[in-house]
N, C-alpha and C positions, 0 to 999 in steps of 0.2 A: 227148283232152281230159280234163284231171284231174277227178275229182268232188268236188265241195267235199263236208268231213263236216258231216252235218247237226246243227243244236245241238237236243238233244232238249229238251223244256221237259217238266216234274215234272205227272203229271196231279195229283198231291196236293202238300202239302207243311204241317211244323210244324215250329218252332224249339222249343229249350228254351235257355234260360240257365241258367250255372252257373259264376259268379263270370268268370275270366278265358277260361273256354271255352263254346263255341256249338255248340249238335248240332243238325245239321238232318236231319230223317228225311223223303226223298223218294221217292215214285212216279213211278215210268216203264213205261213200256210198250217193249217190245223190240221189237227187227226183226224178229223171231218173232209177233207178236202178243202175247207172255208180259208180266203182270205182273210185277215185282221193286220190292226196296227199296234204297235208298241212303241209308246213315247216313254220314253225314259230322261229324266236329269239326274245328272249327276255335279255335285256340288262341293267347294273346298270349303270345309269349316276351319277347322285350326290345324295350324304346323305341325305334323307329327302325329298327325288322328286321319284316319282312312278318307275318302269323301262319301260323301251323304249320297243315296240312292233314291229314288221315289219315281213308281212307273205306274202307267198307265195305259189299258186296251181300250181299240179303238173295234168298233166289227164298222165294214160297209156303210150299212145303214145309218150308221151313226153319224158319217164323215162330215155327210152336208148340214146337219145339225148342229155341229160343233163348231164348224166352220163359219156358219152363220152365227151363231151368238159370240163368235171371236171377231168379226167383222162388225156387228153389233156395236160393242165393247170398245174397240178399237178407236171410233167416234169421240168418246168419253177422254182416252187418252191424249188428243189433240186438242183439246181446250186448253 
């Protein structure tokens, strides 16, 4: 008997807009028991053509790392 994959649903979840693209940063909880994150954009290319996907996990440990080199970064953009 096949086992059907189970559809996880986001214990959290926040959208951002930003013009023709949607970032949704969500929680999930693993097969492990492990929290992680899921940043997903989603993006309009041309009329009439689906939108563009592109996502990315995030585990715990990673958070303040990323967030530090995105406040880093951030610096650069203000000049």
């Amino acid at each position: 008997m096949d086992k059907q994959k189970e559809i996880r649903k986001p214990i959290q979840s926040s959208t951002l807009k930003c013009g023709k693209r949607t970032f949704f940063f969500d929680c999930y909880v693993a097969s492990n028991s492990k929290k992680y994150l899921k940043i997903t954009e989603s993006r309009f290319v041309e009329e009439g053509q689906d939108r563009k996907r592109n996502s990315f996990i995030l585990f715990p440990e990673d958070v303040l790392n990323f967030q530090q080199r995105v406040e880093e970064i951030k610096g650069y953009l203000a000049e």
